[in-house]
mmCIF file of the N, C-alpha and C atoms, coordinates in Angstrom:
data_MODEL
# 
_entry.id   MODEL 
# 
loop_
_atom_site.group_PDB 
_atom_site.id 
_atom_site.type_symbol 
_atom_site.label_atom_id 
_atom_site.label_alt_id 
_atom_site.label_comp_id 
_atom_site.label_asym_id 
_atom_site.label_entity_id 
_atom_site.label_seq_id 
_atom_site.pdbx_PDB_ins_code 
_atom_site.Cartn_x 
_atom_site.Cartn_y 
_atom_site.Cartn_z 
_atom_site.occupancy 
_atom_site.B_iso_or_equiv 
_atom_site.pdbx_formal_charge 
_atom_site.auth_seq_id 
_atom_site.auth_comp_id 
_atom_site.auth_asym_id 
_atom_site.auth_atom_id 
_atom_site.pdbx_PDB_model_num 
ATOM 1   N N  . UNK A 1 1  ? -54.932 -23.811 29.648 1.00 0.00 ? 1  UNK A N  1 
ATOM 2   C CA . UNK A 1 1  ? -56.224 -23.370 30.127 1.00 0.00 ? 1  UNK A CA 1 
ATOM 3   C C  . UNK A 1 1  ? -56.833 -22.359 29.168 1.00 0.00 ? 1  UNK A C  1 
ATOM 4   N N  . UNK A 1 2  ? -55.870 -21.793 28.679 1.00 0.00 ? 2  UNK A N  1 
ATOM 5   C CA . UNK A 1 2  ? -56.780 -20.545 27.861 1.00 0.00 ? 2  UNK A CA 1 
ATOM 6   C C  . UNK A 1 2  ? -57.323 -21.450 26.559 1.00 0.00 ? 2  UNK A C  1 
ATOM 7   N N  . UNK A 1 3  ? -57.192 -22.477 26.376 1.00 0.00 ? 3  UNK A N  1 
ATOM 8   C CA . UNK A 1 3  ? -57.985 -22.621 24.890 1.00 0.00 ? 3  UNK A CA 1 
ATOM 9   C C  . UNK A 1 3  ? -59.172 -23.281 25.549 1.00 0.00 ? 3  UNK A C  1 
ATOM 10  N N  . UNK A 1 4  ? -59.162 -24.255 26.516 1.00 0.00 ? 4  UNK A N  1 
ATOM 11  C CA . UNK A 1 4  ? -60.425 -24.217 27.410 1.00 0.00 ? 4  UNK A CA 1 
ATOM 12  C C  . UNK A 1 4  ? -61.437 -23.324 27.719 1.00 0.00 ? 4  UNK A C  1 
ATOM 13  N N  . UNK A 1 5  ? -60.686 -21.710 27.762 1.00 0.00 ? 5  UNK A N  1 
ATOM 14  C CA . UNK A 1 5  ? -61.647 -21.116 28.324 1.00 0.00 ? 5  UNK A CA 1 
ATOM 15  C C  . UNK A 1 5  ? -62.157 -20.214 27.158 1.00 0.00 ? 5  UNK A C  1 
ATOM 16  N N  . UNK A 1 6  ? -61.286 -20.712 26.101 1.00 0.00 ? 6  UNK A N  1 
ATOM 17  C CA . UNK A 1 6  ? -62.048 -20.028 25.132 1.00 0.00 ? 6  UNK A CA 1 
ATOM 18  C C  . UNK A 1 6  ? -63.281 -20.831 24.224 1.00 0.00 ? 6  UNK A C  1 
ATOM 19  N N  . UNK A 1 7  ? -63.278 -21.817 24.381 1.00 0.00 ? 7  UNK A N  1 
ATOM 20  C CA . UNK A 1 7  ? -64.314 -22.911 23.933 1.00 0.00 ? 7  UNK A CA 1 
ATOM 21  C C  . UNK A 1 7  ? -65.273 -22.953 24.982 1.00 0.00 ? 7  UNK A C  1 
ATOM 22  N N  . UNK A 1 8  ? -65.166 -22.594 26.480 1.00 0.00 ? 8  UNK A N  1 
ATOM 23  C CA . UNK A 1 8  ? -66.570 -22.253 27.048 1.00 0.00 ? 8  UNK A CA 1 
ATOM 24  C C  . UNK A 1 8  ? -66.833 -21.032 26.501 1.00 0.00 ? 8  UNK A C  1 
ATOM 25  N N  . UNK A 1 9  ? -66.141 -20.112 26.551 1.00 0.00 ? 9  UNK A N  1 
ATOM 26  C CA . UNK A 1 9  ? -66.622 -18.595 25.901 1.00 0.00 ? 9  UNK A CA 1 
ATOM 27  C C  . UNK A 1 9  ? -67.634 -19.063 24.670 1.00 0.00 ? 9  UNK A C  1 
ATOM 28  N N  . UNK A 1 10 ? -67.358 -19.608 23.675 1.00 0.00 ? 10 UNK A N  1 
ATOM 29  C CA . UNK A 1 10 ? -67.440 -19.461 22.500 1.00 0.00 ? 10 UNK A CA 1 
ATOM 30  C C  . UNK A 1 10 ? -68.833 -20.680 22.349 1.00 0.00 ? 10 UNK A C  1 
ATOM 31  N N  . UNK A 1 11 ? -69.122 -21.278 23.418 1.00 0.00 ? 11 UNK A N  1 
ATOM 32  C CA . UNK A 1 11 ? -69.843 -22.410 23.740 1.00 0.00 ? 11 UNK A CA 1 
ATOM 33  C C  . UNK A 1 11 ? -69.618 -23.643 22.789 1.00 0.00 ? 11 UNK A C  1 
ATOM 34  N N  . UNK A 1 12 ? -68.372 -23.872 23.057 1.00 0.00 ? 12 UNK A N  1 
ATOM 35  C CA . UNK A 1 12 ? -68.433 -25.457 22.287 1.00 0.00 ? 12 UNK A CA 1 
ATOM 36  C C  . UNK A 1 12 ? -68.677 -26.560 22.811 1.00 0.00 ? 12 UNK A C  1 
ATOM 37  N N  . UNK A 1 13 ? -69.433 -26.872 22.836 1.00 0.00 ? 13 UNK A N  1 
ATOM 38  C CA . UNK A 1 13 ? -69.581 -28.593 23.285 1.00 0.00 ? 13 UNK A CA 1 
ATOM 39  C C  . UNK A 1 13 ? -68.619 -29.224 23.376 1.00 0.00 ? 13 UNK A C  1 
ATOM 40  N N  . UNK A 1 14 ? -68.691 -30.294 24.864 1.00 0.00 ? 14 UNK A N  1 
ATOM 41  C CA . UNK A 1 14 ? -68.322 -30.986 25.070 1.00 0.00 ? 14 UNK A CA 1 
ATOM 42  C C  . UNK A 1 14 ? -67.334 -32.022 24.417 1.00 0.00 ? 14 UNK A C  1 
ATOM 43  N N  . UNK A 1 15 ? -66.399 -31.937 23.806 1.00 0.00 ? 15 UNK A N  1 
ATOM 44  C CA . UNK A 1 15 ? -65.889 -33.485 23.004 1.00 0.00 ? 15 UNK A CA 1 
ATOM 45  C C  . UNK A 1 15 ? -64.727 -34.144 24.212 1.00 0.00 ? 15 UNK A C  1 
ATOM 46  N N  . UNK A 1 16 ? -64.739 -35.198 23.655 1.00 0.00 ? 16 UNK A N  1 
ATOM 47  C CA . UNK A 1 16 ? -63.519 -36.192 24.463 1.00 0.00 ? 16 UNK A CA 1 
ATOM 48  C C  . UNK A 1 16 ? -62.043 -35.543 24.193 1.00 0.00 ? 16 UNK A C  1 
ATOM 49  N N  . UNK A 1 17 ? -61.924 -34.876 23.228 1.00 0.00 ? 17 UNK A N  1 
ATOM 50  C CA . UNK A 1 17 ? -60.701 -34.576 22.986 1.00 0.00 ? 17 UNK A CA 1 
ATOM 51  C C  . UNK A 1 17 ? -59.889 -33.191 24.135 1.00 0.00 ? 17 UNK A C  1 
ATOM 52  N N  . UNK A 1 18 ? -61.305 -32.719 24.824 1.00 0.00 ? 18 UNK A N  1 
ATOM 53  C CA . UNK A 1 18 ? -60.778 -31.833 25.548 1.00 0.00 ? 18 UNK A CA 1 
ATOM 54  C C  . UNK A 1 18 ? -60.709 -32.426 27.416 1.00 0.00 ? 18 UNK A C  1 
ATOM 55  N N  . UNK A 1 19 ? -60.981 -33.666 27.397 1.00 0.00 ? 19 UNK A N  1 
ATOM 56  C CA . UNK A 1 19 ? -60.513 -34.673 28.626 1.00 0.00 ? 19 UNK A CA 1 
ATOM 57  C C  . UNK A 1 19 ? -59.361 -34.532 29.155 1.00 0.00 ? 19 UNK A C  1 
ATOM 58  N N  . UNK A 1 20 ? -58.201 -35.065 28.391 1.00 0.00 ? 20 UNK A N  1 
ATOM 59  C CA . UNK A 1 20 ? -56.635 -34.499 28.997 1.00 0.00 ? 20 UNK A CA 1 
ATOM 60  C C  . UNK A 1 20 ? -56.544 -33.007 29.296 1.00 0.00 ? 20 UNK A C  1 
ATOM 61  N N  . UNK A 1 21 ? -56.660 -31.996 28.675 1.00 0.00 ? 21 UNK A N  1 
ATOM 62  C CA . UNK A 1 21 ? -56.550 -30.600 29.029 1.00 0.00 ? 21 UNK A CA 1 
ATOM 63  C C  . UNK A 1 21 ? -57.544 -30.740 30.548 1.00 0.00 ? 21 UNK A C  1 
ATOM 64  N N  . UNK A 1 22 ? -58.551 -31.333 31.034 1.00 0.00 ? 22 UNK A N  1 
ATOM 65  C CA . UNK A 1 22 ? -59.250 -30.640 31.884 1.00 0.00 ? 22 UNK A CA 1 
ATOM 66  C C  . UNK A 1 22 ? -58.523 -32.115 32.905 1.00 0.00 ? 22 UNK A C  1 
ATOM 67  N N  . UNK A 1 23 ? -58.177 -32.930 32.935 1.00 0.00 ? 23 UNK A N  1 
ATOM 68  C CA . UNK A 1 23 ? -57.313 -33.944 33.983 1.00 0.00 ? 23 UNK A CA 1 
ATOM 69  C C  . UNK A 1 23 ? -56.076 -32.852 34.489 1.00 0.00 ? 23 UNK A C  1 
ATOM 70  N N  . UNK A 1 24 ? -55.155 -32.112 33.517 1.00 0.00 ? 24 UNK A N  1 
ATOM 71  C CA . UNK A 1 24 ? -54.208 -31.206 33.750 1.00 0.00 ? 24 UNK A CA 1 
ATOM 72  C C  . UNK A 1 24 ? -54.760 -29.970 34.341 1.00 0.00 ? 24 UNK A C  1 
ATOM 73  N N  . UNK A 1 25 ? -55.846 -30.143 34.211 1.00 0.00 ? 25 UNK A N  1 
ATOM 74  C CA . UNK A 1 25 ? -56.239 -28.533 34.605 1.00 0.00 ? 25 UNK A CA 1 
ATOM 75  C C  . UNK A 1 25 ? -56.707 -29.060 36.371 1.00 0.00 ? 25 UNK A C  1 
ATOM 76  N N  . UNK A 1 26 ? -57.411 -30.096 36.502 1.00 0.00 ? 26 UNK A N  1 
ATOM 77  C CA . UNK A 1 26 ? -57.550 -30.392 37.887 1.00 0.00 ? 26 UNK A CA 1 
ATOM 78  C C  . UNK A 1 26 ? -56.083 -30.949 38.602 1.00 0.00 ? 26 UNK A C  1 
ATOM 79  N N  . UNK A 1 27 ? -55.226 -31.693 37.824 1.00 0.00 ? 27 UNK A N  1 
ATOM 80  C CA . UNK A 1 27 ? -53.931 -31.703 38.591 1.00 0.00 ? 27 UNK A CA 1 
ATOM 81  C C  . UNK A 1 27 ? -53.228 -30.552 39.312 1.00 0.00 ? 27 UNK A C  1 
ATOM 82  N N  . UNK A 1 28 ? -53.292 -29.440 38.622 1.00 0.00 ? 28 UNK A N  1 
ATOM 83  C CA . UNK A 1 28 ? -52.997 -28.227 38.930 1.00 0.00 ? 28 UNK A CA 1 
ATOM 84  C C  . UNK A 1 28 ? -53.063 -27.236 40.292 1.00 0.00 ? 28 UNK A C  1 
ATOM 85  N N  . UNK A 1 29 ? -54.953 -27.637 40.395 1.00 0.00 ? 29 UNK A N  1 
ATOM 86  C CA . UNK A 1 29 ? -55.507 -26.923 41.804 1.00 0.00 ? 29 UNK A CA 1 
ATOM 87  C C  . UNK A 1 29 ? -55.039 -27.136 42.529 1.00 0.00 ? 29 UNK A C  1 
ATOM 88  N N  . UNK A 1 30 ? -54.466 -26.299 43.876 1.00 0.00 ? 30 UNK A N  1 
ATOM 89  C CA . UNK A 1 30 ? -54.258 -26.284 44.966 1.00 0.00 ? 30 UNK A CA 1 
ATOM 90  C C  . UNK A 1 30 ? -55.467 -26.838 45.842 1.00 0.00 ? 30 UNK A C  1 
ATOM 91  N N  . UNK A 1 31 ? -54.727 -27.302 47.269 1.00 0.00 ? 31 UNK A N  1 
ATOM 92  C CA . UNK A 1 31 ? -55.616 -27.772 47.935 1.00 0.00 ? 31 UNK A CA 1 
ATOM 93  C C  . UNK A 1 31 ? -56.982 -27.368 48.239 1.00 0.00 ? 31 UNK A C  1 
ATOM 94  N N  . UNK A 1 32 ? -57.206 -25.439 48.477 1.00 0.00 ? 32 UNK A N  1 
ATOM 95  C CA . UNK A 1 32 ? -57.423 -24.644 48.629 1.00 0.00 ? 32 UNK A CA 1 
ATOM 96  C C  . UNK A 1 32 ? -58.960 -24.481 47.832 1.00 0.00 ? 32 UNK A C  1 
ATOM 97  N N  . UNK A 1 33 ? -58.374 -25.230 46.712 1.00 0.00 ? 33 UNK A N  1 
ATOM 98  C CA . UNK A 1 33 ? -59.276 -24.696 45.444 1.00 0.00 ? 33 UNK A CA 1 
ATOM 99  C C  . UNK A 1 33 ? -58.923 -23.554 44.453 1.00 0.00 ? 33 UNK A C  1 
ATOM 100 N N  . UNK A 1 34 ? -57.982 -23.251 44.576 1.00 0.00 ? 34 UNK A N  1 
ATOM 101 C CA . UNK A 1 34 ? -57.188 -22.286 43.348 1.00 0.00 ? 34 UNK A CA 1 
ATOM 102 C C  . UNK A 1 34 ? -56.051 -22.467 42.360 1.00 0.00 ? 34 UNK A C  1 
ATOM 103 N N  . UNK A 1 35 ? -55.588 -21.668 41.787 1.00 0.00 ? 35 UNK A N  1 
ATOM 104 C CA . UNK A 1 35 ? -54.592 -22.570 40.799 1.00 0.00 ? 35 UNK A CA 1 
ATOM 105 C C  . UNK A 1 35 ? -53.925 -21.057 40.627 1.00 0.00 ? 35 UNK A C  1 
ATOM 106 N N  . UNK A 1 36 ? -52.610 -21.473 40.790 1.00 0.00 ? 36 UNK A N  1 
ATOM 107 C CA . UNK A 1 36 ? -51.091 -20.602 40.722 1.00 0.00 ? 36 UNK A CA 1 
ATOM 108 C C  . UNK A 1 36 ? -50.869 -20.161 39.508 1.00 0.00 ? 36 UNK A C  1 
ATOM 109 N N  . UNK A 1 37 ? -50.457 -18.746 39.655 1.00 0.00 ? 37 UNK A N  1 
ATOM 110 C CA . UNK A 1 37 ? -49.414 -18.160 38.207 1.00 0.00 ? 37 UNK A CA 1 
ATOM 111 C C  . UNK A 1 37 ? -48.564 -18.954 38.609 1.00 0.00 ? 37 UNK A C  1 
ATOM 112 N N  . UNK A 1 38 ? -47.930 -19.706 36.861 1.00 0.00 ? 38 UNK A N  1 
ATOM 113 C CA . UNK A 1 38 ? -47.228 -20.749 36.549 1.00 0.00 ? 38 UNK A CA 1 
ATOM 114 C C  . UNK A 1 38 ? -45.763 -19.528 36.460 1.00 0.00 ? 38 UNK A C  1 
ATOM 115 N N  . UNK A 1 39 ? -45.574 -18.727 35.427 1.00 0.00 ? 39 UNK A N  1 
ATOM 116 C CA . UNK A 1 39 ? -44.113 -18.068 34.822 1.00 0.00 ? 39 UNK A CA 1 
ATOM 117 C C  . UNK A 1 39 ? -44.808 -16.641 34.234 1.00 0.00 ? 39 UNK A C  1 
ATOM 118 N N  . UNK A 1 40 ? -43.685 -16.059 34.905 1.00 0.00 ? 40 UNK A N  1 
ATOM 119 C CA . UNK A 1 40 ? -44.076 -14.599 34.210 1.00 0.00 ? 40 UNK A CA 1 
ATOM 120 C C  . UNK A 1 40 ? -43.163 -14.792 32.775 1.00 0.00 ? 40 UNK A C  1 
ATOM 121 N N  . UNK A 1 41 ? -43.617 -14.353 31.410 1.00 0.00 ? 41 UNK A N  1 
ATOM 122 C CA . UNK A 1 41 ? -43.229 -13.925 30.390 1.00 0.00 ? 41 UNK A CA 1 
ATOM 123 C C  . UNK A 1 41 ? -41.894 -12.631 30.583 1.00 0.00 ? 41 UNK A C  1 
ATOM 124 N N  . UNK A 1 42 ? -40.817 -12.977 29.955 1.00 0.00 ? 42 UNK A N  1 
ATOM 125 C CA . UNK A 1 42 ? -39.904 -11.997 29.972 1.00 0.00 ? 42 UNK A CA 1 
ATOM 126 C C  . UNK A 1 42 ? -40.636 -10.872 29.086 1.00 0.00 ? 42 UNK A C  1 
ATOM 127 N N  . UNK A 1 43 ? -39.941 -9.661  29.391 1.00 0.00 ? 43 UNK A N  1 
ATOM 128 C CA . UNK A 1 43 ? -40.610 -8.294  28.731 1.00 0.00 ? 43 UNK A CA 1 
ATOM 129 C C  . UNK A 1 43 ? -40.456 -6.882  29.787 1.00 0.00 ? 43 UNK A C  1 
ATOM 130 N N  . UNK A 1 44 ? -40.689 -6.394  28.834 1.00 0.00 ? 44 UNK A N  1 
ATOM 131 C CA . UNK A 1 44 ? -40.939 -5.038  29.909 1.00 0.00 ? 44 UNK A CA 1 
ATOM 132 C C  . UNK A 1 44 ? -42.977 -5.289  30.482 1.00 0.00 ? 44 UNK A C  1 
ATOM 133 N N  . UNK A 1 45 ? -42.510 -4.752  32.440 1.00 0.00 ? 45 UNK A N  1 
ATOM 134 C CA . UNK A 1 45 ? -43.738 -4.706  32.831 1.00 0.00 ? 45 UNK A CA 1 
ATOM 135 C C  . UNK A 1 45 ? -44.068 -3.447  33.316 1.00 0.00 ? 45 UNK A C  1 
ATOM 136 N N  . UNK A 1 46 ? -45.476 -3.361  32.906 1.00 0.00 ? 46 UNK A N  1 
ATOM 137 C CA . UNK A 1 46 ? -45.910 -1.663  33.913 1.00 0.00 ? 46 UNK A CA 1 
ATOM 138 C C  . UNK A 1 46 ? -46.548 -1.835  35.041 1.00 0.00 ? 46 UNK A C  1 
ATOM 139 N N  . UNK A 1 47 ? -46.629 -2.912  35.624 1.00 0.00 ? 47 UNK A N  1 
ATOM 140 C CA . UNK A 1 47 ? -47.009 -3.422  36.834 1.00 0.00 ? 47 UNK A CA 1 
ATOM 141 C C  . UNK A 1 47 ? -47.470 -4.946  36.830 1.00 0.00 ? 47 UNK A C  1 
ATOM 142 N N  . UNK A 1 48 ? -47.151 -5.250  38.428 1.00 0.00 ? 48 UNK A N  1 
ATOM 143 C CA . UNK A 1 48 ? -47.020 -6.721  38.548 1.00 0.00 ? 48 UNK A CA 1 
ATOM 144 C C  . UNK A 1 48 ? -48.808 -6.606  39.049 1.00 0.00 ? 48 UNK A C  1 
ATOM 145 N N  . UNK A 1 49 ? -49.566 -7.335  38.682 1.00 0.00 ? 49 UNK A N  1 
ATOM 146 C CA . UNK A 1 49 ? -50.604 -8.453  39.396 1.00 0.00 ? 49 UNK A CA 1 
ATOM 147 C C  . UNK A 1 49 ? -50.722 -8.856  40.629 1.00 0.00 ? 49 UNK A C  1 
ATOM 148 N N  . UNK A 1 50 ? -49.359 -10.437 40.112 1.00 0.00 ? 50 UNK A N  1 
ATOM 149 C CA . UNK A 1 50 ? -49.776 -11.604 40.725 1.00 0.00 ? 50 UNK A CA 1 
ATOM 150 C C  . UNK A 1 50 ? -48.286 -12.145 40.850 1.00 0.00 ? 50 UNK A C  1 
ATOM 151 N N  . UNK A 1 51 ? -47.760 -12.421 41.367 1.00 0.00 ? 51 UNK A N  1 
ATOM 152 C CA . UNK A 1 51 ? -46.681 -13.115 41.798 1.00 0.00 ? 51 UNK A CA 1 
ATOM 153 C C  . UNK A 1 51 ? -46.553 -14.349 41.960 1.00 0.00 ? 51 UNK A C  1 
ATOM 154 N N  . UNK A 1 52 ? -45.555 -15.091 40.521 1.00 0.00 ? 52 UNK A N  1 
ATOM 155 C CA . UNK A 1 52 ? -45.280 -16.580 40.277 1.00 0.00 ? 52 UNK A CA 1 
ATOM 156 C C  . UNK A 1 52 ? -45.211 -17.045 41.688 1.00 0.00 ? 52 UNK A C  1 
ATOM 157 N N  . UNK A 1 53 ? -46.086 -18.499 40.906 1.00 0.00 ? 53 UNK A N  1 
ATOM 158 C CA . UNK A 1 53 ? -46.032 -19.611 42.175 1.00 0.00 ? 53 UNK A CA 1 
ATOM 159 C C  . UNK A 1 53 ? -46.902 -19.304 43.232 1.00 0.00 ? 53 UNK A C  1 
ATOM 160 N N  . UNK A 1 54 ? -47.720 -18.133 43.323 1.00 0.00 ? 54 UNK A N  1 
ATOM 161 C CA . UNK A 1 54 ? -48.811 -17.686 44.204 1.00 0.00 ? 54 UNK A CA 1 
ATOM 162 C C  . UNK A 1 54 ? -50.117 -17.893 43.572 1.00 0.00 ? 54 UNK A C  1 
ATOM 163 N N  . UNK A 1 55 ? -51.247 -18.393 44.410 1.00 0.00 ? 55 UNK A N  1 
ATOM 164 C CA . UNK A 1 55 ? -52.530 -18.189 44.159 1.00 0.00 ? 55 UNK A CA 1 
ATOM 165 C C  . UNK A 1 55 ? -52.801 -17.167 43.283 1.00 0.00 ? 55 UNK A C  1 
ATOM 166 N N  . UNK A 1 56 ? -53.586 -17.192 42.316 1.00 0.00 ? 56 UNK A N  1 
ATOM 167 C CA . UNK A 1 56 ? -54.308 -16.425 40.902 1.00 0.00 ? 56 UNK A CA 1 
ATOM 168 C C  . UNK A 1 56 ? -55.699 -16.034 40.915 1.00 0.00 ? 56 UNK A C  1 
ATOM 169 N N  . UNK A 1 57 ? -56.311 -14.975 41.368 1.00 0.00 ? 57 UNK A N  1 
ATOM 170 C CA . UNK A 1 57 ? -57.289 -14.919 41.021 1.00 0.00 ? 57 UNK A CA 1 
ATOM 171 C C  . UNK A 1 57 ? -58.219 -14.822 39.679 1.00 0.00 ? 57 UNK A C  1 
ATOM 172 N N  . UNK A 1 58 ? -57.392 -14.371 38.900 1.00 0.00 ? 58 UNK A N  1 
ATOM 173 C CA . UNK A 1 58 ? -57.653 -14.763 37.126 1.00 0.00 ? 58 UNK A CA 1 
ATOM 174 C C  . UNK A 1 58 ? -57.647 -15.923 36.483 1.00 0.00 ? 58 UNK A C  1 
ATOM 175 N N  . UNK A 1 59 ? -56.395 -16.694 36.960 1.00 0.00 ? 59 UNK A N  1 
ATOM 176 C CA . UNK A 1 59 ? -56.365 -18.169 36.804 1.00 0.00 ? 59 UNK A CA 1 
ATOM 177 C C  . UNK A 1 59 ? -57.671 -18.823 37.354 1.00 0.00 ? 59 UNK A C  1 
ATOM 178 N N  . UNK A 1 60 ? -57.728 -18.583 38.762 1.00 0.00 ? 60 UNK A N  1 
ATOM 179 C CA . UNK A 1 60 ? -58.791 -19.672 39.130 1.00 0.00 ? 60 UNK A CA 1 
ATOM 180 C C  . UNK A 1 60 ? -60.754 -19.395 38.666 1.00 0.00 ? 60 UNK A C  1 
ATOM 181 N N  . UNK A 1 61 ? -60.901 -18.343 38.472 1.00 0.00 ? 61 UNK A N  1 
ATOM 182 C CA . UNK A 1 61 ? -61.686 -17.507 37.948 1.00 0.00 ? 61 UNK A CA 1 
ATOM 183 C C  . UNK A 1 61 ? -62.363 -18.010 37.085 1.00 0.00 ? 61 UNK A C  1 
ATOM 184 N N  . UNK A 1 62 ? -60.456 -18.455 35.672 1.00 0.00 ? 62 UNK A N  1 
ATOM 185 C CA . UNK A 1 62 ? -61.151 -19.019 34.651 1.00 0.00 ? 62 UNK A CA 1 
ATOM 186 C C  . UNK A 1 62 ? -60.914 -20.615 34.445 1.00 0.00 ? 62 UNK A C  1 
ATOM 187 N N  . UNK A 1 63 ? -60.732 -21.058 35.085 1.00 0.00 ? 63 UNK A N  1 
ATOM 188 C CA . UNK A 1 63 ? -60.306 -22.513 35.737 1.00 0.00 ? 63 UNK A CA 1 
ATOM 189 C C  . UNK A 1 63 ? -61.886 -22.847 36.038 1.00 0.00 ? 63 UNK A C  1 
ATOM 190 N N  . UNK A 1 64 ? -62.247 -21.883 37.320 1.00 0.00 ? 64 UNK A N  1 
ATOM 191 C CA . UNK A 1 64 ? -63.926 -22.451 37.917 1.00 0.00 ? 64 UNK A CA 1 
ATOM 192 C C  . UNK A 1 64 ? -65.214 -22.178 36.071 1.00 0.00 ? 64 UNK A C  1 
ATOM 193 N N  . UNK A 1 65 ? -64.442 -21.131 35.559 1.00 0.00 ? 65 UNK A N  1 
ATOM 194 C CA . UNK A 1 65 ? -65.491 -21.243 34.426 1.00 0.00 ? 65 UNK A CA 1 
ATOM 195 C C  . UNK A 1 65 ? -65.724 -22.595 33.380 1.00 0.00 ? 65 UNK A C  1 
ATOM 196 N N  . UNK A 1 66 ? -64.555 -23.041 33.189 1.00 0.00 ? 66 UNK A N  1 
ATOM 197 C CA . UNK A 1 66 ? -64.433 -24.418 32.162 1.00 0.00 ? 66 UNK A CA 1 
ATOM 198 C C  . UNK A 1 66 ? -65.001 -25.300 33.069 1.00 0.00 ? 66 UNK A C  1 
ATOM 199 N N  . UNK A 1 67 ? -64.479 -25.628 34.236 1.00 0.00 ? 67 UNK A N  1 
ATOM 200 C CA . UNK A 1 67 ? -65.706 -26.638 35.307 1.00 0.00 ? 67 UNK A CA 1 
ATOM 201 C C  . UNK A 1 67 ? -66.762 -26.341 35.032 1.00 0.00 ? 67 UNK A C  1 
ATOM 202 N N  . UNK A 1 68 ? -66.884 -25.380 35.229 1.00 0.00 ? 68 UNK A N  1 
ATOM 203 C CA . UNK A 1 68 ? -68.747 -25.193 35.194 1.00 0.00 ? 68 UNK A CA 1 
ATOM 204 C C  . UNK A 1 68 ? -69.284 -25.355 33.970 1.00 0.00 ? 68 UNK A C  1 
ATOM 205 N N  . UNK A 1 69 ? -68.849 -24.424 32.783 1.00 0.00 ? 69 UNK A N  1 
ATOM 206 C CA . UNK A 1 69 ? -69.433 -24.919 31.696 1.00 0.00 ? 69 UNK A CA 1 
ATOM 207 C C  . UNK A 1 69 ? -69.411 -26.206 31.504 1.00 0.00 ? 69 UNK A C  1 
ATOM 208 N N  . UNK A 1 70 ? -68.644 -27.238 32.135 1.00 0.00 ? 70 UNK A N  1 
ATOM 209 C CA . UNK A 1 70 ? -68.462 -28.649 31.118 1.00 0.00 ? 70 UNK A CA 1 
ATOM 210 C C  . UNK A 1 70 ? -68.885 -29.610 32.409 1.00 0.00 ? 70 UNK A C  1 
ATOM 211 N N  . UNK A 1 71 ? -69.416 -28.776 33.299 1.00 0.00 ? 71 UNK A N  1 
ATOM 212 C CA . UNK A 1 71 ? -69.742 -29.946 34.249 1.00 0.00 ? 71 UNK A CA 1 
ATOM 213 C C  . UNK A 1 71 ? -69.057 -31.002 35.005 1.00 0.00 ? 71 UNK A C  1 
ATOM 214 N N  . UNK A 1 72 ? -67.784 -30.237 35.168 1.00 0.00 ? 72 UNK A N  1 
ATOM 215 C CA . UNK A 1 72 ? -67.074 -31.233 35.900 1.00 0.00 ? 72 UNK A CA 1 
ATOM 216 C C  . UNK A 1 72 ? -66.711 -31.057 36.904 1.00 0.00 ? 72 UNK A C  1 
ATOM 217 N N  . UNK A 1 73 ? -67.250 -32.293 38.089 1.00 0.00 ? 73 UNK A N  1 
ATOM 218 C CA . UNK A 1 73 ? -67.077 -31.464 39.648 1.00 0.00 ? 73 UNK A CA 1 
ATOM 219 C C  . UNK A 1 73 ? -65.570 -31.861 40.287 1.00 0.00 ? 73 UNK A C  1 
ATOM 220 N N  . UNK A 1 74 ? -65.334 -30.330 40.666 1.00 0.00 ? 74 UNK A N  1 
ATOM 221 C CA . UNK A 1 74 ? -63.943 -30.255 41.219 1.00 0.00 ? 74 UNK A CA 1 
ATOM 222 C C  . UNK A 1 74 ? -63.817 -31.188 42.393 1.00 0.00 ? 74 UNK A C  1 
# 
C-alpha cells in the first residue's frame, strides 16, 4: 500500500501496472470497510498505536486515499 499511496501523493496517473497492487489492496478490507495492521516490525518501541490484526486507522485512511484518487469504488 505505501507505494500506492505514494503515487496518489505525488499524482501519478493511472497505469495498468498498478491493477494487481489495488485487487490486493481490496482483498484485504474488512467487511466493515477497514483494513488491519498486518505485523509489527521487531525493534525497540516508545509506544504502541495499533495492535496487529486489529482495525487501522492509518491503514484505512490511506487505503480510502488510493480509492479515491484512482477512482475505484470499494
Amino acid at each position: 500500500m505505501s507505494a500506492l499511496d505514494y503515487f496518489q501523493y505525488a499524482k501519478v496517473l493511472w497505469d495498468e501496472r498498478m491493477q494487481h497492487a489495488i485487487d490486493i489492496l481490496l482483498k484485504k478490507r474488512n467487511k466493515n470497510g477497514t483494513w488491519n495492521v498486518q505485523e509489527k516490525h521487531p525493534g525497540q518501541i516508545h509506544f504502541d498505536m495499533e495492535k496487529a490484526g486489529k482495525p487501522s486507522r492509518w491503514n484505512t485512511l490511506r487505503a480510502m486515499r488510493v480509492l479515491k484518487c484512482y477512482e475505484v469504488d470499494p
